[in-house]
C-alpha positions in Angstrom: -27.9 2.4 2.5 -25.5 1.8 -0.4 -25.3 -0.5 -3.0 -23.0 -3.2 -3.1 -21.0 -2.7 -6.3 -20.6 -6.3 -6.6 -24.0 -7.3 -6.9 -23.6 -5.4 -10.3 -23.6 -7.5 -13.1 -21.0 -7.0 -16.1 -22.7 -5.4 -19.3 -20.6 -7.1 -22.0 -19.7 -10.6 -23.4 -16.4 -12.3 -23.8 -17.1 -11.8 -27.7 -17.5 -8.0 -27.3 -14.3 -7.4 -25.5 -12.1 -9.9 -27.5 -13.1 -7.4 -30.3 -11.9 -4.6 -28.2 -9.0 -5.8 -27.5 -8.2 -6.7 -31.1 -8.8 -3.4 -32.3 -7.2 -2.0 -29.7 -3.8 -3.7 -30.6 -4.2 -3.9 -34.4 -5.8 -0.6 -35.5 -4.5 3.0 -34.3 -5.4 4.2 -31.5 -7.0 7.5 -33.3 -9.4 5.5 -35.0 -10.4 3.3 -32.4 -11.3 6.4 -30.2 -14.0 7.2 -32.8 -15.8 3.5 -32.1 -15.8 4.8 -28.2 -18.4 7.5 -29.7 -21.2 4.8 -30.1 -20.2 2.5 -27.5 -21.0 5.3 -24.9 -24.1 6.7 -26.6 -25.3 2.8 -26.1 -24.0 2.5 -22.6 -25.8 6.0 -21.7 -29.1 5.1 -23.2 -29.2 1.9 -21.9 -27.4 1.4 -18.6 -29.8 3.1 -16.2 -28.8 2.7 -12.9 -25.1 3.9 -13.8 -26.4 7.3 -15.6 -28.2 7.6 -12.6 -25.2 6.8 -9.9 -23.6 9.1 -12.5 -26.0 12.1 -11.9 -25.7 11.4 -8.6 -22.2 11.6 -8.2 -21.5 14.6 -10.3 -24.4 16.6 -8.3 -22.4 16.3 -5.8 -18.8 16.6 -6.9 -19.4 19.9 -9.5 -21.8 21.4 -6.5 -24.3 22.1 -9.8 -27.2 20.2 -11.6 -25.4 17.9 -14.0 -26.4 18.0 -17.6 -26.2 15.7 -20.5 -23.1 16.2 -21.5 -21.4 16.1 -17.8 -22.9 12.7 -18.2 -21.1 11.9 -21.4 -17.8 13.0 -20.3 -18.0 11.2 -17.4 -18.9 7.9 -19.5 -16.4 9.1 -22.4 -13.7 9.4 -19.4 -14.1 5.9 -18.3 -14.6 4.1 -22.0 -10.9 6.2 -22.7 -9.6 4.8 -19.8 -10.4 1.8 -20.3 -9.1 1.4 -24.5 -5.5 3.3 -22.6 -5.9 0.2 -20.0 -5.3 -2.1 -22.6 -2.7 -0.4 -24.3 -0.5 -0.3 -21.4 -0.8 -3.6 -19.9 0.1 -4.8 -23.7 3.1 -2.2 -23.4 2.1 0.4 -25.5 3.3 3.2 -23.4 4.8 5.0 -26.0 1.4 6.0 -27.8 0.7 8.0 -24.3 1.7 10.7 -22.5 2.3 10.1 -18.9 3.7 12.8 -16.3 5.0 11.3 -13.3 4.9 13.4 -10.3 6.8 11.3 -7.6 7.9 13.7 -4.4 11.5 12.9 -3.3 10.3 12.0 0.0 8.6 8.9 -1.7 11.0 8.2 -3.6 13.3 8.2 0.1 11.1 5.9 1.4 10.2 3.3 -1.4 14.3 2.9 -1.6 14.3 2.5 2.4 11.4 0.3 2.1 9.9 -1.3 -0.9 7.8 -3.6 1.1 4.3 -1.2 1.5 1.2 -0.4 0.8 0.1 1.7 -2.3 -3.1 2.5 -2.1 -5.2 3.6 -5.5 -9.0 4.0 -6.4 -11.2 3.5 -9.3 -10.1 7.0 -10.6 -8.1 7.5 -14.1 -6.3 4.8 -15.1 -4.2 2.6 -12.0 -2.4 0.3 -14.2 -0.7 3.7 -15.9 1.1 3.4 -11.8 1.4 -0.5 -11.9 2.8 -1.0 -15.1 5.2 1.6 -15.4 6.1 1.4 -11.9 6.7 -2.6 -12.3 8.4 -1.9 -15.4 10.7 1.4 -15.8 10.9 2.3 -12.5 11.5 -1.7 -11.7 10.0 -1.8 -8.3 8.3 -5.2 -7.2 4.7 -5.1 -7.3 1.9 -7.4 -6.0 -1.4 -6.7 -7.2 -5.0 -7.4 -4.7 -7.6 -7.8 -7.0 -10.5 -9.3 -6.7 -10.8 -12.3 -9.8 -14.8 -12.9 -9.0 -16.1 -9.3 -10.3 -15.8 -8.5 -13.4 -13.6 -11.6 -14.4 -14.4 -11.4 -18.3 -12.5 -8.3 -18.3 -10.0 -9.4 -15.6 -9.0 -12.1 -17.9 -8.5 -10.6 -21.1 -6.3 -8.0 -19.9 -4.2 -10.1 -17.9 -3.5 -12.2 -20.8 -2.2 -9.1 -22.4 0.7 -8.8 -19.5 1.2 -12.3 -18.1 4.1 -11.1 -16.2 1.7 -8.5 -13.9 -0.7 -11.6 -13.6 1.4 -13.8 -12.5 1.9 -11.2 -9.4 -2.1 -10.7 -8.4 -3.2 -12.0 -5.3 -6.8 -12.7 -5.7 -9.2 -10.9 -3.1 -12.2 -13.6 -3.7 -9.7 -15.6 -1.1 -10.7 -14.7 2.4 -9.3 -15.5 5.7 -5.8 -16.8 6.6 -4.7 -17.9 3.4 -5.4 -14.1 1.9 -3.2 -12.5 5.2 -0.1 -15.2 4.8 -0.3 -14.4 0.6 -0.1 -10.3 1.5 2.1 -10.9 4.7 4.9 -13.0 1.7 4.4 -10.4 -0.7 5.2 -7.3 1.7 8.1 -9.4 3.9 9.9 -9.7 0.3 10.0 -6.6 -0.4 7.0 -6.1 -2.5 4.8 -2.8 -2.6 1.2 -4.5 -2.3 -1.2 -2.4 -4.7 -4.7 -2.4 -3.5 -7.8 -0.5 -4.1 -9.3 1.4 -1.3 -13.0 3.4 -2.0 -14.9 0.3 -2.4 -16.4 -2.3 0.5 -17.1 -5.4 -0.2 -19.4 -7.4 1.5 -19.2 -8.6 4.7 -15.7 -6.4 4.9 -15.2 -3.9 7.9 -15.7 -0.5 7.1 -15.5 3.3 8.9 -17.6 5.2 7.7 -16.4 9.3 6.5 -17.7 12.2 4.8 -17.0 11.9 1.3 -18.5 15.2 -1.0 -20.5 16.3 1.8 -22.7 12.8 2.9 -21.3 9.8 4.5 -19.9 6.9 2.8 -18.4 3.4 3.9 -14.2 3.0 3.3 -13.0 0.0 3.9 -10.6 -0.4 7.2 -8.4 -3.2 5.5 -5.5 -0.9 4.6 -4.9 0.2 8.1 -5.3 -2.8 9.4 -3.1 -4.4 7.4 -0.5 -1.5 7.8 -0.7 -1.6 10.8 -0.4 -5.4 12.0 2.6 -5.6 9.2 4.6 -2.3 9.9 4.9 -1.2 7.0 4.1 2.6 4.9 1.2 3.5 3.4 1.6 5.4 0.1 -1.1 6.9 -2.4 -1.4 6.5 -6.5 -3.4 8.4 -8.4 -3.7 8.4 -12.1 -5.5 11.2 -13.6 -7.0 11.1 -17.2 -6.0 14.6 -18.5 -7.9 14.4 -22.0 -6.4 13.2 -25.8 -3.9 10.6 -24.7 -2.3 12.7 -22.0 -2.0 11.1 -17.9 -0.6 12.7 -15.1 0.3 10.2 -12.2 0.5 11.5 -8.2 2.8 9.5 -5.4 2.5 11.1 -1.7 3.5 9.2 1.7 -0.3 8.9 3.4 1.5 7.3 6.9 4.8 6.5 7.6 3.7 4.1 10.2 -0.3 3.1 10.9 -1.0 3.2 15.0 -4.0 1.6 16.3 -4.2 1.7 19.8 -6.2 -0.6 21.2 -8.3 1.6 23.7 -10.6 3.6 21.1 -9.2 1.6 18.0 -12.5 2.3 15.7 -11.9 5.5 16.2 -8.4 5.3 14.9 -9.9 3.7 11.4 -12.1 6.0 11.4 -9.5 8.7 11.3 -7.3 7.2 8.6 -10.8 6.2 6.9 -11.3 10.4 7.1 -7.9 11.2 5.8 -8.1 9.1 3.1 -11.8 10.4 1.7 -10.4 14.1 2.1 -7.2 13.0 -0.3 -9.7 11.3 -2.6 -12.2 14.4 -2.7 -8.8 16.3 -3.9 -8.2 14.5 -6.6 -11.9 14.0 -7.8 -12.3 18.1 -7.0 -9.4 18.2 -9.9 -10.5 15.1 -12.3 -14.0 15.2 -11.3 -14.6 13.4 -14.3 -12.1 10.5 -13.7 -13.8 8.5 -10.4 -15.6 5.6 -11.9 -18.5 4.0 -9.1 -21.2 4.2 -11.1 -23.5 2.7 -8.4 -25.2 4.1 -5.7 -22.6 4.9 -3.2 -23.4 6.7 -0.4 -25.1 5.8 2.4 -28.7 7.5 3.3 -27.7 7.6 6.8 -24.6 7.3 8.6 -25.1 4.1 10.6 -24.0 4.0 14.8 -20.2 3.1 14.2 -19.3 0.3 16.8 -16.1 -1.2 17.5 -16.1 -4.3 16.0 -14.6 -7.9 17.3 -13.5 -8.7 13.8 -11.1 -4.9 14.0 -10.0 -5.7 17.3 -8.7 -9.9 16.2 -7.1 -8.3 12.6 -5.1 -5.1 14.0 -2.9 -6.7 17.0 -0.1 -4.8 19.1 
């Protein structure tokens, strides 16, 4: 069974990243790049269980026994994405290259209507989508994020863009008051940004084939879609090396349908679509996806329909 990714503590301190941040903002970025070199040798030597999920992972994504340095690219990857995270939430765009490839036909149906769903994954850098989109391309954006995991982090950097904070509706809240917070954000016309390869627990999930085993996606997103009528559109942000980012836009679903005769099936349809786009990307970054915990599931579990499905997705 997998691992639930919350259950993994954060390997910093408030200290640590403070520093980060500082150097990030008052040093170039050339030179802080050279501090990422130790950072990662300590984080590979000493963070077990991710070089492990990492081994895992790329086993599976380069269809070849990973060696030592696919290990340190894929840790190198994530420790550059995250310095570039800071830098663009504090609007420093201008030290990056970022390629936007957005279709016309998105572009057609954002102007139709703003109020969707774009859905992203812990892959590149998201907040290269967020921040730009909020900001040049001036299109409303809510923010789902979970404030409980990984808060030291979630702090600082939303110190550095207060204006992006003051958008993020905070996933920790469950039940009604979560639905009425999305169900404002999307009636005004906001595109609702949320993350969609991880489950949390006690969440519903489908489970699909994701590199060639089963994994669990959540079926939030199509649920939500689908009770609210609204699009479903896909972000990725793809670390190309240096300081260079190429970010992808393509409609996923026009309009989510769950029937309610054979409705698990239905997520577990969109749940399939959605891990074969993923595998895309990850086939063309395959350095860039960052779940470095165990993720896959040893056995694909009987998939039920489930009560709570049925209650969340009405006709």
């Amino acid at each position: 069974m997998a691992e639930d990714w919350r259950k993994q503590a954060e390997r910093s301190s408030p200290f640590m990243l403070r520093i980060i941040v500082y150097l990030a903002l008052h040093m170039p970025r050339a030179l802080v790049r050279l501090i990422l070199y130790p950072t990662v040798g300590y984080f590979m030597l000493s963070g077990g269980t991710s070089r492990t999920a990492s081994l895992q992972y790329l086993r599976r994504v380069l269809r070849r026994a990973p060696v030592w340095r696919d290990v340190w690219r894929h840790f190198f990857a994530f420790a550059s994405c995250t310095l570039d995270r800071i830098l663009v939430l504090a609007g420093r765009t201008a030290l990056l290259q970022i390629e936007i490839h957005r279709p016309p036909e998105v572009t057609a149906l954002v102007a139709r209507q703003p109020g969707c769903i774009l859905l992203v994954a812990h892959f590149g850098m998201t907040e290269a989508m967020r921040v730009i989109g909020a900001t040049k391309r001036q299109l409303p954006l809510s923010i789902l994020l979970d404030r409980e995991h990984g808060r030291m982090l979630t702090e600082l950097l939303e110190r550095l863009n207060p204006q992006l904070a003051a958008h993020v509706i905070d996933a920790s809240e469950r039940g009604p008051q979560l639905a009425l917070r999305l169900k404002e954000a999307l009636e005004a016309g906001r595109m609702v940004c949320l993350m969609a390869d991880r489950v949390t627990e006690g969440e519903g999930f489908a489970v699909a084939d994701f590199l060639g085993a089963p994994a669990r996606f959540a079926e939030s997103p199509w649920l939500l879609a689908h009770a609210l009528r609204v699009p479903v559109i896909l972000g990725f942000g793809v670390y190309c090396g240096g300081n260079r980012y190429a970010t992808h836009f393509e409609i996923f679903a026009e309009q989510v349908a769950l029937p309610r005769q054979g409705r698990h099936k239905a997520l577990a349809e969109y749940a399939q679509r959605y891990a074969a786009r993923l595998e895309h990307y990850v086939h063309e970054a395959p350095y860039n996806w960052f779940n470095f915990y165990d993720y896959w599931l040893s056995a694909a579990p009987h998939a039920e329909p489930s009560a709570k499905s049925d209650e969340a997705a009405t006709d």
